[in-house]
C-alpha positions in Angstrom: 13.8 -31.3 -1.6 12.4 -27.7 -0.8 10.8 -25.6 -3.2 11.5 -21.9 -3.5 9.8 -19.1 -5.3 10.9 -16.0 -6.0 9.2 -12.3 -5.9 9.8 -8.7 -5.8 9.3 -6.4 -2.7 9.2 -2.9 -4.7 6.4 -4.6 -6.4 4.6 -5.7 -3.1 4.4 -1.9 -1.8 3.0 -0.7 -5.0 0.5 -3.2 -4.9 0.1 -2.2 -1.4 0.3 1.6 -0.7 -1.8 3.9 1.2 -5.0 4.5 -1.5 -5.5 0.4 -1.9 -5.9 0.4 1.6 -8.8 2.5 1.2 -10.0 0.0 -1.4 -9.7 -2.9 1.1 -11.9 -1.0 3.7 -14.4 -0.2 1.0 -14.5 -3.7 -0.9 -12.3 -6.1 1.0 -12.3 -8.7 -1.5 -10.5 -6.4 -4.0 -7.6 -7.4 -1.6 -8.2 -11.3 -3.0 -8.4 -10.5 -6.1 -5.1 -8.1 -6.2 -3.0 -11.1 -4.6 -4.3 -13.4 -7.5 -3.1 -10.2 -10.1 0.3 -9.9 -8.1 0.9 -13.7 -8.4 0.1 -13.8 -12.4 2.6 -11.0 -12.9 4.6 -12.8 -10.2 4.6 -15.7 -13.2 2.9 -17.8 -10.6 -0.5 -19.0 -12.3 -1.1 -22.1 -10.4 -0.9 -20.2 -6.9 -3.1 -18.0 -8.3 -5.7 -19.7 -10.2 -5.8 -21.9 -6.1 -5.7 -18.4 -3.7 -8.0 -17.8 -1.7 -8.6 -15.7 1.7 -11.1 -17.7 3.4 -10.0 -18.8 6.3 -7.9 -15.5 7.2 -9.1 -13.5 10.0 -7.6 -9.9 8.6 -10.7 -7.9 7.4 -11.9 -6.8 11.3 -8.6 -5.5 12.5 -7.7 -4.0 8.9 -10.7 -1.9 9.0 -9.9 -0.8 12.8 -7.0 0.5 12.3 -8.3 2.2 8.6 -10.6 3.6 11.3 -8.2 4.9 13.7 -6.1 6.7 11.3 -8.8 8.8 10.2 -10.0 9.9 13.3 -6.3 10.4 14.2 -6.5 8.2 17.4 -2.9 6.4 16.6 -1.6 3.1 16.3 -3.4 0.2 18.0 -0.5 -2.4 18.3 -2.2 -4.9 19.7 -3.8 -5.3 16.6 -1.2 -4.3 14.3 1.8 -6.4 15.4 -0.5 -9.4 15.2 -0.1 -8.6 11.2 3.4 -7.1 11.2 5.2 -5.9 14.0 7.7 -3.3 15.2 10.6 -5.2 14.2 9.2 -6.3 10.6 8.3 -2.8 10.1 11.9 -1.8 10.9 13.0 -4.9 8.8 10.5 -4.0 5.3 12.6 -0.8 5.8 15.9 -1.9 5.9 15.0 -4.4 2.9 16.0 -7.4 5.4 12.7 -8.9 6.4 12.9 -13.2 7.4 10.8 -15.5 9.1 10.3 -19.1 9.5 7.8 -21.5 10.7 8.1 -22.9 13.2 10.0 -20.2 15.0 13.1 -21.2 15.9 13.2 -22.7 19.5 15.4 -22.7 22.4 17.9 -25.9 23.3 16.3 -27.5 26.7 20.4 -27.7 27.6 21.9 -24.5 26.7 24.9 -25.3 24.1 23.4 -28.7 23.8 23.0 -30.0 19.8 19.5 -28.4 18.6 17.6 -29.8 15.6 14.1 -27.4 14.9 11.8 -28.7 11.7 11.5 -25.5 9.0 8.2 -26.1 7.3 8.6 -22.6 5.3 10.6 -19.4 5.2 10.7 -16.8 3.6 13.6 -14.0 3.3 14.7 -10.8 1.5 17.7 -9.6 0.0 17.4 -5.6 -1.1 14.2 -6.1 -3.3 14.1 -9.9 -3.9 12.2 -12.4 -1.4 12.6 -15.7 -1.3 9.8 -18.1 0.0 11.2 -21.7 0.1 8.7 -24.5 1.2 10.0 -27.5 2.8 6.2 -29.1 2.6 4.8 -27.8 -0.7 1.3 -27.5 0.9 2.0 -25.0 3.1 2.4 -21.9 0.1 -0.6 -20.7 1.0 0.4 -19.8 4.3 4.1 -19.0 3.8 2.5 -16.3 0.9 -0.3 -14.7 3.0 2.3 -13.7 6.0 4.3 -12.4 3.7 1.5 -10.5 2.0 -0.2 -9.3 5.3 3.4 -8.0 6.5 3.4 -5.7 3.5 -0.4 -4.8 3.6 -0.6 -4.2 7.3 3.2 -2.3 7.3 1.1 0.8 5.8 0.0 1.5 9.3 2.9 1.4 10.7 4.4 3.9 7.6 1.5 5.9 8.2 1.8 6.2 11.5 5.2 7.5 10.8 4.7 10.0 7.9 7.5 7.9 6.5 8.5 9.3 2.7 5.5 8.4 0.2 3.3 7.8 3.1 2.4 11.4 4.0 -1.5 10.6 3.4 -4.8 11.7 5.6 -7.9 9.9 5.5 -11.6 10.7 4.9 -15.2 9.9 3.9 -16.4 11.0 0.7 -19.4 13.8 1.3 -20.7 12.1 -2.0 -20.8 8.5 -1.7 -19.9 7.7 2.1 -17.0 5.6 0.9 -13.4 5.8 2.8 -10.5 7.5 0.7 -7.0 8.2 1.1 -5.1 11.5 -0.6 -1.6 12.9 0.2 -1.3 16.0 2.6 0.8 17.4 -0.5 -1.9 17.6 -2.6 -5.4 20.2 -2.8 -7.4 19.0 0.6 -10.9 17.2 -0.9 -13.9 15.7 0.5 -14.3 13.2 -1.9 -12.9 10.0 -3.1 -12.7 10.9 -6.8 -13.2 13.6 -9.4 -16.8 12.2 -10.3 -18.4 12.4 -6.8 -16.6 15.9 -6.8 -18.5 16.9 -10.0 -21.8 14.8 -9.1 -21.9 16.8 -5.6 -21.3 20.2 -7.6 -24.2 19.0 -9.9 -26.7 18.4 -6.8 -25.6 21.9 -5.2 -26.1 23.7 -8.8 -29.5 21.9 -8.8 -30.7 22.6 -5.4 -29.5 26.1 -6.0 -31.5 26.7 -9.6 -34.3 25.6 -8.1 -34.0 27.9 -4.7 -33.7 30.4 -7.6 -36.8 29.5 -9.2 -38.7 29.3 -6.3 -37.8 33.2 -5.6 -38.7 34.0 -8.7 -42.3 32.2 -8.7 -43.1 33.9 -4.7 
């Protein structure tokens, strides 16, 4: 009998917006340890006590395309659509998004009797998903395609300067790290208020003691 599990898709893209993204490209296994928070408040606390990326070959193309988008040098699909493509981007959108593993398969004789194996699925109705396992032991990769469909349709949202996705990219001129604002908002150089004020700090500093060394000539 096949298992299914039940989760919300509003939820997924506030888990997954624009400024985690940033979070991923500076600490990348923030991205773990959100999954294992989304799964507790998901009332899933065996899948999440057992998550686990290792083994998931994400973290390279994530930070590529990070990279792209803040030097404004457009999509890359050829790493993008091996996360989420065109057509899943279009489907997040439409609140429609399905898949199944094995992909479905083509009849040898056309309109000859058919019979493909499902492992897993997953589907979505509006907001709700539904991941149902036919082998239990394959959750783990049922979840994560789901999860790097939503993570990696950003880019694509981006990209598109699709409603709540009008965002630029930068590095802080404090800390180095990456950060992600909205183009509604005051323009800044830095990820947070606190390397905004430690910055102001250093220039006050450096200009007291320019001061003082005027004063002593």
């Amino acid at each position: 009998m096949a298992e299914v599990y039940f989760f919300n898709s509003d939820e997924l893209l506030r888990v997954f917006n624009p400024r985690s993204c940033a979070n991923y490209y500076n600490d990348p296994n923030q991205l773990e340890l959100d999954i294992k928070d989304f799964l507790l408040t998901s009332n899933n606390q065996k899948w999440a006590d057992e998550y686990s990326l290792t083994g998931y070959d994400w973290e390279n193309d994530f930070k590529q395309l990070i990279h792209n988008f803040i030097q404004n040098k457009g999509l890359d699909y050829k790493l993008l659509e091996k996360h989420c493509s065109r057509s899943d981007y279009q489907a997040i959108d439409e609140q429609c998004l399905s898949f199944r593993w094995p992909p479905e398969s083509k009849p040898v004789i056309p309109e000859g009797f058919h019979l493909d194996p499902i492992h897993w699925s997953f589907e979505q109705h509006k907001s709700r998903i539904q991941i149902m396992l036919v082998h239990s032991g394959s959750w783990k990769e049922a979840l994560t395609t789901l999860l790097f469909g939503f993570l990696f349709y950003n880019f694509h949202a981006l990209q598109a300067k699709a409603v709540n996705y009008k965002y630029v990219g930068g590095t802080c001129q404090s800390c180095e790290k990456i950060y992600m604002t909205t183009t509604t908002g005051i323009k800044t150089k830095y990820c947070s208020k606190r390397c905004k004020t430690r910055e102001n700090v250093k220039v006050l500093r450096m200009r007291r003691k320019e001061e003082q060394k005027a004063l002593q000539a």
